[in-house]
Residue, then its C-alpha position, 0 to 999 in steps of 0.5 A: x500500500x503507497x504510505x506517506x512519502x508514495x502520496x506524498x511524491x504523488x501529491x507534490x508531482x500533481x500539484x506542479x501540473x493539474x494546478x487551474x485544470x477543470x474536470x471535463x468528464x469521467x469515465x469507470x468500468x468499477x463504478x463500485x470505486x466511487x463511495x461519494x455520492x453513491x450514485x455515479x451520475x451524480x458523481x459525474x455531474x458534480x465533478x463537471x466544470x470543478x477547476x483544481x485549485x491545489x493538491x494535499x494530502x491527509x495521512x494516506x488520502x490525496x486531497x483535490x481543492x476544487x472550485x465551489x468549495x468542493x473536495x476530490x478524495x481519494x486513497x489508492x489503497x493497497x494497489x493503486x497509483x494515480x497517472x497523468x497522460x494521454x490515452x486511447x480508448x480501443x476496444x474496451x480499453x485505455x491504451x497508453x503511449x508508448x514510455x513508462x505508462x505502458x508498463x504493465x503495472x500502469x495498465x489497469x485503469x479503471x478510472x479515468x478523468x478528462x479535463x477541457x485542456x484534453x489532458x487526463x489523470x488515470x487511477x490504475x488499480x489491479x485489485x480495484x480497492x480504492x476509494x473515490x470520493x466527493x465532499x463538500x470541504x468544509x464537512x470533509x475537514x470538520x467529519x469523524x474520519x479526519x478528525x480520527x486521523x493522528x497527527x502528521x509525522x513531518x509536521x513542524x508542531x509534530x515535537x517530541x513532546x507530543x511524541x511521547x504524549x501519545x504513547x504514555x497510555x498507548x498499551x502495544x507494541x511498537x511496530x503496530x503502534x507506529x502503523x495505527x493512523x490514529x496515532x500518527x498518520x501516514x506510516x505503514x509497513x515498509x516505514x515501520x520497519x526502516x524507521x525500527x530498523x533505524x532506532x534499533x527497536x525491536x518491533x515487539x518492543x511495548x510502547x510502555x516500556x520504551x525509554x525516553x532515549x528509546x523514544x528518541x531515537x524512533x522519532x528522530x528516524x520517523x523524520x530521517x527515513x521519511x524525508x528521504x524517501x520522500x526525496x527518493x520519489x518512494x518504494x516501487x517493490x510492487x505496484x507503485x508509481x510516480x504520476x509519469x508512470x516511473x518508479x521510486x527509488x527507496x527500494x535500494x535504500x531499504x534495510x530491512x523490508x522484505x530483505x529476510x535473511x540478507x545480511x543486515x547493513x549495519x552489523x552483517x547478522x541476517x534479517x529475520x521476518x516475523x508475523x503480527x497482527x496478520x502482518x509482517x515485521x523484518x528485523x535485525x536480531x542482533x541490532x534490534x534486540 
């Protein structure tokens, strides 16, 4: 699943070009996609006409600022990415030019946004669970799912202090602690276990044993790793992609995600690979005791 720096490289990659772009029309073969309104028409006839005022984002959602106080929501979920391009529908399906966005991974569109300037952004999404919404602003900002959201990690007002605030009665191991978007937004598996790594914390640490220079050092590498995957346009392991259809590269950086028994870059012990929660947690047993 893209978590915060995917969204983020997405977010910053849109706002440098669908900036003023006014939505012409709107076509779907998964009208399930679409959570709000219910009724795809009325999605279609709401959007119409809307111009991109700006691109944020909230924890995991991409969030487009449109004209008439509207707010395009959208969360890729677990496969999908967003692409802008120009295609051709034929025979049933969007083709791509020829370039990254015919790779295979950027070939399953199902939804696709057509502006009046005729260029177009595509959710490519092989298992087809993102969601799609549309909210007037201000109740999207003042409803019970933003509301729960955690604070975000790369904020300036994210200190310390308010760190270790959230984790004086949070009663749960570390590695899940730092993925529950009600306590910090954004994280998910892959940063989790860099940011341990990073710390040399044990994923199954309890938050309520941790040391105030163990909780120091997590969140000093939520900032670190975050940025730099940020910098490195995110992980690209799987399904990820930047809005060109390109991919990240995070994935040479990582130190101990999905790298079971390789060698630890630090202390050259192999890395181990645990389940919780129905996830998986990597590790260095000698560096994360």
């Amino acid at each position: 699943m893209p978590e915060l720096p995917e969204v983020e490289t997405i977010v910053r990659d849109l706002n440098k070009e669908v900036q003023g772009w006014t939505f012409f029309d709107v076509w779907t073969d998964f009208k399930k996609i679409i959570k709000k309104p219910k009724r795809f028409l009325q999605f279609k006839k709401e959007l119409k006409n809307k111009k991109i005022k700006k691109v944020r984002r909230r924890a995991k959602n991409i969030l487009f600022d449109l004209s008439e106080w509207k707010t395009l929501l959208i969360h890729q979920k677990m496969t999908g990415h967003l692409l802008v391009g120009q295609w051709q529908f034929k025979n049933g399906k969007w083709l791509p030019p020829a370039g990254p966005l015919s790779e295979k991974f950027n070939t399953f569109i199902h939804l696709l946004f057509t502006f009046k300037n005729t260029r177009m952004l595509a959710l490519s999404d092989l298992r087809k669970f993102s969601k799609v919404e549309l909210w007037d602003t201000k109740e999207l900002d003042g409803s019970e799912y933003v509301k729960k959201l955690g604070p975000e990690p790369l904020d300036k007002n994210f200190t310390f202090v308010k760190f270790k605030e959230i984790f004086q009665n949070k009663k749960d191991k570390i590695k899940q602690a730092l993925m529950d978007q009600k306590v910090i937004a954004g994280i998910g598996n892959i940063y989790s276990d860099e940011i341990l790594w990073e710390a040399k914390i044990n994923p199954l640490r309890q938050t309520t044993v941790l040391t105030d220079k163990e909780l120091k050092r997590v969140y000093l590498a939520i900032k670190r790793v975050l940025r730099k995957a940020i910098k490195l346009k995110g992980t690209s392991i799987s399904d990820f992609r930047t809005i060109s259809g390109e991919k990240g590269y995070y994935e040479k950086e990582r130190k101990v995600y999905r790298r079971e028994n390789e060698k630890c870059k630090r202390c050259g012990s192999k890395i181990r690979r645990i389940k919780m929660g129905g996830r998986s947690a990597h590790f260095c047993p000698t560096c994360q005791k």
